[in-house]
C-alpha positions as CSV (number, residue, x, y, z in Angstrom):
1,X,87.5,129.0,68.1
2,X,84.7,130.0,70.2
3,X,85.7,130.2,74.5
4,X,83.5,126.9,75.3
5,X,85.2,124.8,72.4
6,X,88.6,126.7,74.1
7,X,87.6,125.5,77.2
8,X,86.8,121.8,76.7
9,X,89.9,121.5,74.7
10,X,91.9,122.9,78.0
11,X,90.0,120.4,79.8
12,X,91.1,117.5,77.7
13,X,94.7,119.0,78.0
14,X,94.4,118.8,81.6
15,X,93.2,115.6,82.2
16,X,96.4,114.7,79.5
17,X,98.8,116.5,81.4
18,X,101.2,114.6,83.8
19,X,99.6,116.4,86.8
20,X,96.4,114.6,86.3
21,X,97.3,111.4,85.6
22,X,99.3,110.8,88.7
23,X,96.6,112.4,90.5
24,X,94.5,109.8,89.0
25,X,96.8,107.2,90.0
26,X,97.1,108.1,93.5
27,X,94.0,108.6,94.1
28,X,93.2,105.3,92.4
29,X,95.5,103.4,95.2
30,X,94.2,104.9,97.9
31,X,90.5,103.7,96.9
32,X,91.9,100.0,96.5
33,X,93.2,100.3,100.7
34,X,90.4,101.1,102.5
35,X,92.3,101.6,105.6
36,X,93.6,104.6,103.3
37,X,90.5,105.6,102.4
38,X,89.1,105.8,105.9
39,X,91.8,107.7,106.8
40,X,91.9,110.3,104.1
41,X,87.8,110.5,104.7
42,X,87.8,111.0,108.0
43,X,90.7,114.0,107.6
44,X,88.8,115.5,104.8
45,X,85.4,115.0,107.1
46,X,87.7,117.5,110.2
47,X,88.5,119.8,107.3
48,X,85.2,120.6,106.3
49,X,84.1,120.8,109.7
50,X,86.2,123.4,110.3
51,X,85.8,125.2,106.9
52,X,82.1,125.2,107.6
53,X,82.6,126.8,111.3
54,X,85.0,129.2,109.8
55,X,82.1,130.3,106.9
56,X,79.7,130.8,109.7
57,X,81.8,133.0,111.3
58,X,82.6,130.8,114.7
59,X,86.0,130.7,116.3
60,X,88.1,128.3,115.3
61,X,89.9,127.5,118.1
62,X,93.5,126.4,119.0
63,X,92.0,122.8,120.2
64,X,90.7,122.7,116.6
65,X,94.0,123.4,114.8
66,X,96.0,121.3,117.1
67,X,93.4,118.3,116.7
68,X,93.1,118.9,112.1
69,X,97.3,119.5,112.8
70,X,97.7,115.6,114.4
71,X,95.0,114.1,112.0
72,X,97.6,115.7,109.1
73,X,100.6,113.9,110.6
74,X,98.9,110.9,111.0
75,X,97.5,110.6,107.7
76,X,100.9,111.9,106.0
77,X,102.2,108.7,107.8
78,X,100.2,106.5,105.3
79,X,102.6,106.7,101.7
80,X,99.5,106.4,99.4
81,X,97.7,109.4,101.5
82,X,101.5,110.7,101.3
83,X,101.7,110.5,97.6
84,X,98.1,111.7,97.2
85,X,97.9,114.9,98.9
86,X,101.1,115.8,97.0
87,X,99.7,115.0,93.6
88,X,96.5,117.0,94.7
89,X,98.6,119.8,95.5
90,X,100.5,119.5,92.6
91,X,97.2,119.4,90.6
92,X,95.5,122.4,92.1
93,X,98.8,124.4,91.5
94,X,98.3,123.3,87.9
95,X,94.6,125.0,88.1
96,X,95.9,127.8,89.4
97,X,98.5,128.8,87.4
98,X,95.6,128.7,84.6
99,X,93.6,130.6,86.5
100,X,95.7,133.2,86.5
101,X,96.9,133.1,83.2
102,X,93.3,134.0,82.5
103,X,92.9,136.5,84.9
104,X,96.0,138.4,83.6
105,X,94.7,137.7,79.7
106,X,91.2,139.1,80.6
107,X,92.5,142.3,83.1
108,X,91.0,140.8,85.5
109,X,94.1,140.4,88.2
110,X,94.5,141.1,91.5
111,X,97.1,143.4,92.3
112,X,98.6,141.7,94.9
113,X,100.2,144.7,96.6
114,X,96.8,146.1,97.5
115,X,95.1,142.8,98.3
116,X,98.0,142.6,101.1
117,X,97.4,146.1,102.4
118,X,93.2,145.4,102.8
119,X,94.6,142.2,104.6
120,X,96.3,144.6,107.1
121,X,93.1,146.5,108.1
């Protein structure tokens, strides 16, 4: 089987995989409250704010951590924000693993010993 055929067949494992659907799920809650959905926007709006700033290469301050740190607590206070975040996370973890299962297959890993030392410079 050629790699793109490999691929979309991963892809249809993934989005079969329990990760995915209660990912789907969540997410699908949180659409139907908009309070929710406000919520969850607006924290995603302060991440990328702050993702953005970091890219350019501008300070992020303590201020800034402290304010993205409350909007976290706050959201995490709403069970289908809760429940959403976790199923992300769970999700991405999912991605990841596959991505490195790739990585490793292909010689193309890190070795994670020396991507810790060029962190230390």
């Amino acid at each position: 089987m050629k790699p793109i055929e490999l691929a979309k067949a991963l892809v249809q494992s993934v989005q079969d995989s329990e990760e995915s659907k209660a990912y789907r799920a969540a997410k699908t809650r949180v659409d139907e409250h908009a309070a929710a959905k406000v919520m969850l926007d607006d924290f995603r709006a302060k991440q990328r704010t702050l993702y953005e700033k970091h890219l350019r290469g501008e300070e992020i301050t303590e201020a800034d951590q402290n304010e993205l740190q409350k909007l976290m607590e706050i959201v995490s206070l709403n069970t289908y924000i809760r429940e959403f975040l976790a199923t992300e996370y769970a999700l991405g973890q999912l991605l990841m693993d596959i991505q490195k299962v790739v990585d490793e297959g292909i010689g193309m890993s890190l070795n994670q010993d020396n991507v810790e030392k060029e962190m230390e410079v």
